[in-house]
GUVO-343458 format. One record per residue: residue in one letter; residue number from 1; x, y, z of N, C-alpha, C in turn. Coordinates in nm, 2 decimals. Layout:
BEGIN
PT,r,k,nxx,nyy,nzz,caxx,cayy,cazz,cxx,cyy,czz
PT,A,NUM,X,Y,Z,X,Y,Z,X,Y,Z
...
//
This chain:
BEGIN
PT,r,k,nxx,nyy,nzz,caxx,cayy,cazz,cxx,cyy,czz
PT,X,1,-10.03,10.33,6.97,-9.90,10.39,6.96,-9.90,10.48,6.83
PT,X,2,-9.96,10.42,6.74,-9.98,10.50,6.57,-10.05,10.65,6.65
PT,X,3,-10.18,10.65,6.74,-10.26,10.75,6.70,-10.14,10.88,6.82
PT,X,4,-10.08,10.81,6.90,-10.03,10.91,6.99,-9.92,10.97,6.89
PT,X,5,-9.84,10.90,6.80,-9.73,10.95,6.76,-9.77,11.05,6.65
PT,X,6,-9.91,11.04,6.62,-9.96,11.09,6.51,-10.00,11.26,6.55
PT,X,7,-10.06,11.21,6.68,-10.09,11.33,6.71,-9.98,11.42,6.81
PT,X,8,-9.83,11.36,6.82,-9.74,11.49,6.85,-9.66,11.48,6.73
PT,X,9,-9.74,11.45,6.63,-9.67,11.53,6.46,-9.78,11.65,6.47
PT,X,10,-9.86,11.63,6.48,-9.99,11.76,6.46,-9.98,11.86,6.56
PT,X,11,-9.95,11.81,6.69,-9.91,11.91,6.78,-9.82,12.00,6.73
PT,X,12,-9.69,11.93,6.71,-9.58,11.98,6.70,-9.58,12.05,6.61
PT,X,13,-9.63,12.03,6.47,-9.66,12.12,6.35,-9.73,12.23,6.44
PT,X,14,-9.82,12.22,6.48,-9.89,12.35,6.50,-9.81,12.43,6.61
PT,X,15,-9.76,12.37,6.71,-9.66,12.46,6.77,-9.56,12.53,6.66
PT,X,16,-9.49,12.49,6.57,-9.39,12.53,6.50,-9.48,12.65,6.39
PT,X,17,-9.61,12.64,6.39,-9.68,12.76,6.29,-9.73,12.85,6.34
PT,X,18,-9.77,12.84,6.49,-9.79,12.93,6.54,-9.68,13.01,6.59
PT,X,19,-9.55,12.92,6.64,-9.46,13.02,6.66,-9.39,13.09,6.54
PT,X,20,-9.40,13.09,6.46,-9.36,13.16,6.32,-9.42,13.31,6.33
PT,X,21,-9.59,13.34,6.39,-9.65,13.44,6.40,-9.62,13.53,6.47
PT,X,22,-9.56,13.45,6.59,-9.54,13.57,6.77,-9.44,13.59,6.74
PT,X,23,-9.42,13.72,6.80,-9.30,13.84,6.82,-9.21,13.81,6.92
PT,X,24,-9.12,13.74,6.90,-9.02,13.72,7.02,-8.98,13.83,7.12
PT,X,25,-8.98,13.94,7.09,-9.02,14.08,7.19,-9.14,14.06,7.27
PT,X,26,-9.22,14.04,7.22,-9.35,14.04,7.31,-9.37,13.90,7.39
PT,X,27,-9.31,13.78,7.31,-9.30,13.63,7.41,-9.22,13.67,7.50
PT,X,28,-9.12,13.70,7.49,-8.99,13.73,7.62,-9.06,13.86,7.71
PT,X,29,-9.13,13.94,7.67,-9.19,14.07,7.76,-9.27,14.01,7.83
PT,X,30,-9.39,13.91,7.77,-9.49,13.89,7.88,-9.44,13.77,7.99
PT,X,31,-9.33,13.69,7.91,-9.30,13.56,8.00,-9.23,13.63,8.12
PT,X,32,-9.15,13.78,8.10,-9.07,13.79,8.21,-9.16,13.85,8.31
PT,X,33,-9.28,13.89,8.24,-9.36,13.99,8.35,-9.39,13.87,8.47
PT,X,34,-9.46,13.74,8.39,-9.51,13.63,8.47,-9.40,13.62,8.59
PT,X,35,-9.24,13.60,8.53,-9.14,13.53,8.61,-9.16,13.63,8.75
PT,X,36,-9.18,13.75,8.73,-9.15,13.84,8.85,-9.29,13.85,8.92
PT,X,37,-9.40,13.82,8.88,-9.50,13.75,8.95,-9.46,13.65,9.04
PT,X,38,-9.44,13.52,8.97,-9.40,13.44,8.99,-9.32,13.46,9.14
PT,X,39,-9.19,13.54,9.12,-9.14,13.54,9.19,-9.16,13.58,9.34
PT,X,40,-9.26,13.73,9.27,-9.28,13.75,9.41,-9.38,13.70,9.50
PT,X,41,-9.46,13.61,9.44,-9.56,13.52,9.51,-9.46,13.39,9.57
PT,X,42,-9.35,13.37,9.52,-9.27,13.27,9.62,-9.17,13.37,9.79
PT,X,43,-9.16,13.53,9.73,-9.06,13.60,9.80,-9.20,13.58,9.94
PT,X,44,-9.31,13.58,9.92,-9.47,13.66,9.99,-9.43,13.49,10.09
PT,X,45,-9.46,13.38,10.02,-9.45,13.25,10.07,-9.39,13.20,10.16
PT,X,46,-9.21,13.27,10.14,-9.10,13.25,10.24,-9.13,13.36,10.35
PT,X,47,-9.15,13.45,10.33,-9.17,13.55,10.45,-9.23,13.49,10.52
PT,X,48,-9.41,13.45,10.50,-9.51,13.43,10.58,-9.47,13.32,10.65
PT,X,49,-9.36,13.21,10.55,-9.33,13.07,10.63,-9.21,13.12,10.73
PT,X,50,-9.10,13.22,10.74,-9.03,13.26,10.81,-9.08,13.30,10.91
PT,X,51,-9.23,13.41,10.90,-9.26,13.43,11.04,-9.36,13.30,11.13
PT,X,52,-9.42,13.25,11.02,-9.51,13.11,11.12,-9.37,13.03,11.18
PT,X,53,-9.24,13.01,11.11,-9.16,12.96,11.21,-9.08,13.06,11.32
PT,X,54,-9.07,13.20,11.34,-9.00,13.24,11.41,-9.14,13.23,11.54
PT,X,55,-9.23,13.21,11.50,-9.36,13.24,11.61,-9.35,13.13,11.62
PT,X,56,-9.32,12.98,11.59,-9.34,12.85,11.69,-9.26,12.83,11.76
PT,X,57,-9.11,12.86,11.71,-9.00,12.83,11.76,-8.97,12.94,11.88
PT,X,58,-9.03,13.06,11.91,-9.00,13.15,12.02,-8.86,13.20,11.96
PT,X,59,-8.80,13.22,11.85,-8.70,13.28,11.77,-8.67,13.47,11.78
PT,X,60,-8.56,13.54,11.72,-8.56,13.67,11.78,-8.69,13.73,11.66
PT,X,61,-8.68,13.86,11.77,-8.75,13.96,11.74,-8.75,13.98,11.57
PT,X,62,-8.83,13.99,11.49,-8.83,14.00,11.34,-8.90,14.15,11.31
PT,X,63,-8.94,14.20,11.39,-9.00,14.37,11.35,-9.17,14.39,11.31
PT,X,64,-9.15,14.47,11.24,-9.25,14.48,11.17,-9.27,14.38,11.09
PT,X,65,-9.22,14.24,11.04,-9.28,14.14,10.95,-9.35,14.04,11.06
PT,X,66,-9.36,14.06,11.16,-9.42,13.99,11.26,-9.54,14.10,11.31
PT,X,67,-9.55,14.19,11.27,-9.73,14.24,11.32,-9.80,14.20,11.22
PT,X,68,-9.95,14.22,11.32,-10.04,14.16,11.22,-10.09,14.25,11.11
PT,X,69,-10.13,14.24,11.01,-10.15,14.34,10.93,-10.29,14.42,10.96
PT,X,70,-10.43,14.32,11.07,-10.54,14.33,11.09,-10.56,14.25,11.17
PT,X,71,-10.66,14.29,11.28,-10.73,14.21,11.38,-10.87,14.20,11.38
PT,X,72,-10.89,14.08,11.36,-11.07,14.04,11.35,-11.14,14.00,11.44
PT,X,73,-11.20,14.07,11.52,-11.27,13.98,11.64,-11.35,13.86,11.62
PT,X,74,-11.33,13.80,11.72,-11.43,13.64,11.72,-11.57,13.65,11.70
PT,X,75,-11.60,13.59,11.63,-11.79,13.62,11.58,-11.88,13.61,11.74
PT,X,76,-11.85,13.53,11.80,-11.93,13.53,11.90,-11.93,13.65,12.01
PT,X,77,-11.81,13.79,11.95,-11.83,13.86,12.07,-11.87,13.96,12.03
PT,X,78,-11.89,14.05,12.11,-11.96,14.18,12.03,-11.81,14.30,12.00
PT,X,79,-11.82,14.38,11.93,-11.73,14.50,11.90,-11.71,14.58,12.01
PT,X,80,-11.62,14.61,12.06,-11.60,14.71,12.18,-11.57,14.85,12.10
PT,X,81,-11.66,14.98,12.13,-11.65,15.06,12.10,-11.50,15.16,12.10
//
């Protein structure tokens, strides 16, 4: 219990010295770039899960978010010219 509490005094010191250095402009610039990453890797998520369920369920027409982006033929056949 001594060595744990010891070492989130050392942690915590060193979080509190290094944050003294960074530029709160540039922490809030890069954390927002991540959020909108972030985001749009969840926006990419729900689509793809919207169309796997409008295609099990036999649901309406969805458009163009339901073509395929690419078609790959099966290894075992050959390429039709």
């Amino acid at each position: 219990m001594v060595v744990g509490t010891l070492a989130a005094l050392v942690l915590s010191h060193a979080i509190y010295v290094v944050s003294k250095r960074i530029s709160v402009h540039k922490f809030f610039y890069f954390t927002s770039v991540l959020l909108v990453l972030l985001a749009a890797g969840l926006l990419g998520y729900g689509v793809h899960e919207a169309i796997e369920y409008n295609t099990d369920t036999g649901g309406p027409d969805l458009g163009w978010f339901d073509d395929k982006a690419y078609d790959l033929p099966d290894c075992g056949q050959p390429i039709a010219p």
